[in-house]
Structure formats: structure tokens, C-alpha cells
C-alpha positions in Angstrom: 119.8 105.8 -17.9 122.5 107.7 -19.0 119.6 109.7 -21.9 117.6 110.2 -18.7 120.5 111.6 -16.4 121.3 113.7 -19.6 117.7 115.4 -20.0 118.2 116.0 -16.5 121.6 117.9 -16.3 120.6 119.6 -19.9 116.9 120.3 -20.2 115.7 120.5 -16.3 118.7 121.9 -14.6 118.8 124.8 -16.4 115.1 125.1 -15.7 115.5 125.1 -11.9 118.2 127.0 -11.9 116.6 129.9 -13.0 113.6 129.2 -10.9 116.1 128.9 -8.0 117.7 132.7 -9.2 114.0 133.8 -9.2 113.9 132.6 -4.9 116.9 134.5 -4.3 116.7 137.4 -5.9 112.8 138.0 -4.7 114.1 136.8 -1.3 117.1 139.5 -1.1 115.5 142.6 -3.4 111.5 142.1 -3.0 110.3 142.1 -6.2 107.5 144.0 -7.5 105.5 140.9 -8.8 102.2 142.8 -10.5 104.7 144.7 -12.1 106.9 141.0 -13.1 103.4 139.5 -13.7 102.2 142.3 -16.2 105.7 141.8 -18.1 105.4 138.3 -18.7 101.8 138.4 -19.7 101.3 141.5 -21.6 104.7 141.9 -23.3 106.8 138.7 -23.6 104.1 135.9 -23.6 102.3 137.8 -26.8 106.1 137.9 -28.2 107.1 134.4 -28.0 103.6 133.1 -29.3 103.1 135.9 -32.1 106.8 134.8 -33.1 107.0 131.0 -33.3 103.1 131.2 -34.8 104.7 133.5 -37.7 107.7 131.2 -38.4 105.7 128.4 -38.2 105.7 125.3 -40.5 102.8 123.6 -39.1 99.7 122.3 -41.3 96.2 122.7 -40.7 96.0 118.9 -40.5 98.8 119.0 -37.7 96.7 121.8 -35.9 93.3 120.1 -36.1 94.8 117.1 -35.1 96.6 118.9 -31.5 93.5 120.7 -30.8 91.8 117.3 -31.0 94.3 116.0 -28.7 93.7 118.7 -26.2 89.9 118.7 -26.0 89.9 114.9 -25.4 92.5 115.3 -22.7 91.1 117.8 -20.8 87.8 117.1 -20.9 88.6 113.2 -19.5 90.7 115.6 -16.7 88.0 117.2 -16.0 85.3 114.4 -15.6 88.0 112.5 -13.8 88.6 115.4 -11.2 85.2 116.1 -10.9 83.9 112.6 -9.9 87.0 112.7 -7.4 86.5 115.9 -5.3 82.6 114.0 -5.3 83.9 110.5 -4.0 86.0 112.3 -1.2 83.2 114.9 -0.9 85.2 118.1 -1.2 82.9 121.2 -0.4 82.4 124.0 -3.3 85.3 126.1 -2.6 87.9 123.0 -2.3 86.0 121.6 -5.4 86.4 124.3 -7.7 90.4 125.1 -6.4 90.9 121.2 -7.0 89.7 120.7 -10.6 92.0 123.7 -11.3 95.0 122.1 -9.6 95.1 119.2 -11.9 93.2 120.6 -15.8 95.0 124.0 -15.6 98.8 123.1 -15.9 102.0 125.8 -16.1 102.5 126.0 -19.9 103.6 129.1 -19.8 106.5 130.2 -17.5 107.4 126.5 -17.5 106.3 125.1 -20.3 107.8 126.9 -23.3 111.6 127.2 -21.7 111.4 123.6 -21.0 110.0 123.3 -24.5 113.0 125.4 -26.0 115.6 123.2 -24.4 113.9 120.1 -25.8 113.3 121.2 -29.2 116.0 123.4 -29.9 116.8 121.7 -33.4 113.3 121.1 -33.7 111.1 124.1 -34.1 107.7 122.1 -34.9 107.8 120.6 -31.2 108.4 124.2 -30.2 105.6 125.7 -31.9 103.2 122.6 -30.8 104.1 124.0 -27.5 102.7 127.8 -28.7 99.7 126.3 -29.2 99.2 124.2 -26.2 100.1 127.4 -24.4 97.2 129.5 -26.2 94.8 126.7 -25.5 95.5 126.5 -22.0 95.4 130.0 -21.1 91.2 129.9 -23.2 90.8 127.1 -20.9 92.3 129.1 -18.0 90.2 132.1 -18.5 86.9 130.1 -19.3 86.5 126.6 -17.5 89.3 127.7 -14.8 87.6 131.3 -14.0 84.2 130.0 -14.1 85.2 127.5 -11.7 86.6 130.1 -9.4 83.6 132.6 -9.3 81.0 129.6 -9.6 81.9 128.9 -5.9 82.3 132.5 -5.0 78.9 134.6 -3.9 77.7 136.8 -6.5 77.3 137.2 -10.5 80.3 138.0 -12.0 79.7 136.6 -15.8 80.8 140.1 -17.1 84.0 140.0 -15.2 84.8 137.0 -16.5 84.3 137.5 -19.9 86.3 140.9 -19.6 89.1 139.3 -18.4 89.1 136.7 -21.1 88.4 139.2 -23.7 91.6 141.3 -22.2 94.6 138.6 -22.8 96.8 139.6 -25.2 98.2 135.8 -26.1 94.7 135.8 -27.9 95.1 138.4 -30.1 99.0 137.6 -30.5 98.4 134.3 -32.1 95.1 135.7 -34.2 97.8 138.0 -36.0 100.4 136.0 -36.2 98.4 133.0 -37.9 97.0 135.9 -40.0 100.3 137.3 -40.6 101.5 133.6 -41.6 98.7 132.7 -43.4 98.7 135.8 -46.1 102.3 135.4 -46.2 102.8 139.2 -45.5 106.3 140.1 -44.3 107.0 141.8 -41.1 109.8 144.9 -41.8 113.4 144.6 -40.1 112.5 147.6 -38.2 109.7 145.8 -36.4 110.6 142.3 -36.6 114.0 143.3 -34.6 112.8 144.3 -31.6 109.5 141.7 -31.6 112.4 138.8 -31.5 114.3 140.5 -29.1 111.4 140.4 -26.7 110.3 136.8 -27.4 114.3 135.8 -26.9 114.5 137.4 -23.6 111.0 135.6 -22.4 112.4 132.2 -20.9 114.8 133.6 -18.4 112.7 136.5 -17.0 109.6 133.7 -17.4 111.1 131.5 -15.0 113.0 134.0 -12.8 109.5 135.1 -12.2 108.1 131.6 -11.8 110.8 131.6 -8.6 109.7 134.7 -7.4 106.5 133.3 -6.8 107.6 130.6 -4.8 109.5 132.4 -2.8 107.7 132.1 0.1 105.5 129.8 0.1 105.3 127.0 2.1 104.3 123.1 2.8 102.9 122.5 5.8 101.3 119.3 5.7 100.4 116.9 2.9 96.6 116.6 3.0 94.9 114.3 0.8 93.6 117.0 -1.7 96.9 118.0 -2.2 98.8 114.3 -2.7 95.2 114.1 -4.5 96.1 117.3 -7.3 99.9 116.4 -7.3 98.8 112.8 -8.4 96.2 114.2 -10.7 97.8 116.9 -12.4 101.7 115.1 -12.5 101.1 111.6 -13.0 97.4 111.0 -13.7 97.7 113.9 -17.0 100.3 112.5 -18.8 98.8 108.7 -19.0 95.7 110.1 -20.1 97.5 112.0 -23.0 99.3 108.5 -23.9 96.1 107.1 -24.3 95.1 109.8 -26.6 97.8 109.9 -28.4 97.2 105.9 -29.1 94.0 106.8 -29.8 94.3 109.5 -32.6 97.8 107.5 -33.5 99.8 110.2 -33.2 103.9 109.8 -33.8 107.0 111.5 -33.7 107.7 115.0 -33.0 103.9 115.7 -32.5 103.3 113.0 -29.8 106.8 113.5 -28.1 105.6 117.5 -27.7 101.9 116.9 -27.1 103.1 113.8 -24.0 105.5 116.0 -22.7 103.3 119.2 -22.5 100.5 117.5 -20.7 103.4 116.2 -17.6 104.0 120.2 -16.8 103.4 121.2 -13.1 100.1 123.3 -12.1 99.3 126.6 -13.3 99.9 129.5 -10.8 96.3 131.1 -12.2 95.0 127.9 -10.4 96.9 129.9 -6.8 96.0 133.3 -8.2 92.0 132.5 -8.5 91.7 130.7 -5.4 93.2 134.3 -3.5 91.1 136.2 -5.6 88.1 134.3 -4.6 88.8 132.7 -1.5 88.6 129.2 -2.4 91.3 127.8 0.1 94.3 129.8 -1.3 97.1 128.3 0.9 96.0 124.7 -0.3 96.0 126.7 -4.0 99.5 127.9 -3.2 101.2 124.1 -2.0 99.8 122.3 -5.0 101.5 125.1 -7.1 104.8 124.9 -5.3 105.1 121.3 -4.5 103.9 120.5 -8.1 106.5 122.2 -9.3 108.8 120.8 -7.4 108.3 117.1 -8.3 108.1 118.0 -11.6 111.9 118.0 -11.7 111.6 114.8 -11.3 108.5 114.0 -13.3 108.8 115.6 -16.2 112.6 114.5 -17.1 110.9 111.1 -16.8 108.1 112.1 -19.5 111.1 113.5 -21.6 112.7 110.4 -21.2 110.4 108.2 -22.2 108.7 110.2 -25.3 112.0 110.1 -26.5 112.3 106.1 -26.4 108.3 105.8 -27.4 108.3 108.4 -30.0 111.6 108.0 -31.9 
């Protein structure tokens, strides 16, 4: 217990702590959060994965073998979710908001800093992160928008595929593998301030990740929502165990891959359901309770990759 008590005072602490800055500040100052939002994902998101994709040491083998990973798991997510909001016979809008709540997951603004803290003498487990992160935001703006707009009125197919073809993480990692790839060296002059961004992403990621929360709030626990904390908290990471088994997996790629599928809900999961009116405040709890739990949750996951996967 004393590992787990650690992880919690050394990886997770710090985590929420920042989160917690993020409430108060937003409570006290009123934050401009398009203004936040556009930072995080047009500047320092790009940054951090163009960065750790460039340094990286990975293989192709080590690549093929996480992008298996993530197919299978989010795919079973999906099926699993899907036959779910059926059984408890969810209507369209609840439907599509509740598949979100548990495929798309915060790898992001939660994901990497938790990621940093854990493999801070490990960049591999860091950069397994990166692309978890870049397969999660294709996933977000493809299955997760689709969702959205599939139980909205109206044909929007070509708003859909604008806003996919307009996120910059894309075309950050696209460079960066090419960058890495060809071996071509990146001058001090522009490597300087590139690193200086990605540095400063994980406080001003989770700062804003607090913001967000700020005011939110829980006002009953209905079943869809004990239903998408279940699903996306503790329903995720056994199904990644099982893929891991599966593709035998081990070591610093399985403790990454276990702990990346634990992370809390994605706020794009909230931010659809506004945009489309597909039960926002229930959107809004799974994001903030999620989160919440996680502290707890995810420290577990931590824990125990690091006992399974030594």
C-alpha cells in the first residue's frame, strides 16, 4: 500500500492540484475559455505531440502493435456501449451523448501530465501516451462527431469532415514522424521556443481542465450516468487488460497502454452534446464526476500496472 499511497501523493496530487488552481482561478477572474480552449488545442497540444514524436525512440513494430491495441479496445467499447444504451432503451440523443461518455476518454488535458509524472525516467511510456492522444482525438472527431450530429436534424457531413480536417495535433504528429523519420534536424533557433511551448503545456492543460469544471454541477446520479462512469472508469481499463493478454504485451508498453485506457471522459464528449443538444447537463456530470473518481481510479490502475507489468 505504501507504492499506492505514493502514486497518489506523487503522480495524482499534483494532478488535482492544478485542476483545483484551474476552479479558483476561473471562479475569482472569469476566464475567457474559447480563448484557453484555442491555446491548448492550437498551440501547446501540437507542441507536446510534434515534440515527444521527434525525440522519439519507438519502432514501427512498437507502433503497429499500440495501434492494434487501440482499435481492439475501442471498438469492444463501442459494441459494448452500444448494446447497453439498447438494453436500458436510451432514446437517440442520450444514445449518441452515452457512447461518447465512455469510448472518448480525456487523453489530453489529463492524460499526458498524468503521463509525464509516471514516466518521467521513461520517455517511451511518455511517447506511447502521444500516440494514444493522436488516436483519440481521429476517434473524437470521426466516431465521436458523427455520433453527435447523427442524432441531431440535418446533414452536416461537410462540417464534420472540416472540423476534422482542421486539428492541428494531425498535422503535428505527420511532421514530426516525418521530421523523425528522415532524420532532419530542427535548428536551435526553432527548436527553442517549440520546447518551450510543449514544457509549459501540462500546467496551463490542467489549469484549464479546472476551469471547466468550475461550475458544473451533480444533481442527481441517474443510471446513465453511474452507467458512463462505470463504463468509461472501470469497464475500459479491463477490457484493455484483456487486450493486452491478448496481443501479450509487457513492460513499459502495457503499463502505458493499461494506464491510458483508465483516464476520465473527454470534455469533447460535454462540448458535442451543447453543440448539438444531446442532453448537455447529463454530458457535463459524466465529465465532472468522471474526473473526479478518477483520483481515485486511476492511482489504482497506476498501482497495479506497476505490480503486473514490472
Amino acid at each position: 500500500m505504501d507504492v499506492f499511497f505514493l502514486i497518489l501523493l506523487n503522480v495524482i496530487l499534483p494532478v488535482f492540484s492544478l485542476i483545483g488552481m484551474g476552479v479558483f482561478l476561473h471562479r475569482k477572474f472569469n476566464f475567457d475559455m474559447g480563448t484557453l480552449s484555442k491555446i491548448n488545442t492550437y498551440l501547446l497540444m501540437p507542441a507536446v505531440g510534434f515534440v515527444n514524436v521527434y525525440e522519439s525512440k519507438m519502432s514501427g513494430d512498437i507502433l503497429l502493435l499500440i495501434l492494434g491495441f487501440l482499435v481492439l479496445q475501442n471498438v469492444t467499447l463501442m459494441l459494448i456501449s452500444t448494446g447497453v444504451s439498447k438494453v436500458f432503451k436510451f432514446e437517440q440523443g442520450l444514445t449518441a451523448t452515452f457512447k461518447n461518455s465512455v469510448v472518448l476518454s480525456n487523453n489530453g488535458n489529463f492524460g499526458l501530465p498524468v503521463a509525464q509524472l509516471v514516466f518521467q525516467q521513461n520517455p517511451l511510456g511518455f511517447s506511447i501516451q502521444v500516440v494514444v492522444m493522436i488516436f483519440q482525438n481521429l476517434l473524437t472527431y470521426t466516431y465521436g462527431l458523427f455520433n453527435a450530429v447523427s442524432a441531431s436534424a440535418g446533414n452536416k457531413g461537410i462540417e464534420v469532415r472540416s472540423i476534422f480536417l482542421k486539428n492541428p495535433v494531425l498535422y503535428a504528429f505527420c511532421i514530426g514522424m516525418f521530421l523523425h523519420v528522415a532524420s532532419i534536424n530542427i535548428p536551435p533557433f526553432l527548436w527553442t521556443p517549440i520546447e518551450n511551448t510543449a514544457n509549459a503545456f501540462l500546467a496551463i492543460a490542467l489549469i484549464t481542465l479546472g476551469a471547466q469544471s468550475a461550475f458544473l454541477k451533480i444533481k442527481q446520479l441517474s443510471t446513465p450516468l453511474v452507467l458512463s462512469l462505470l463504463g468509461r472508469l472501470i469497464l475500459s481499463p479491463c477490457i484493455a487488460f484483456m487486450v493486452i493478454f491478448i496481443l501479450n504485451l509487457e513492460g513499459t508498453t502495457a503499463q502505458a497502454l493499461l494506464i491510458a485506457s483508465s483516464f476520465p471522459t473527454s470534455r469533447n464528449s460535454s462540448l458535442f452534446a451543447l453543440e448539438y443538444d444531446n442532453h448537455p447537463e447529463y454530458a457535463a456530470q459524466v465529465v465532472l464526476l468522471s474526473t473526479l473518481c478518477s483520483m481515485i481510479t486511476v492511482t489504482t490502475v497506476v498501482y497495479l500496472s506497476k505490480i503486473i507489468f514490472l
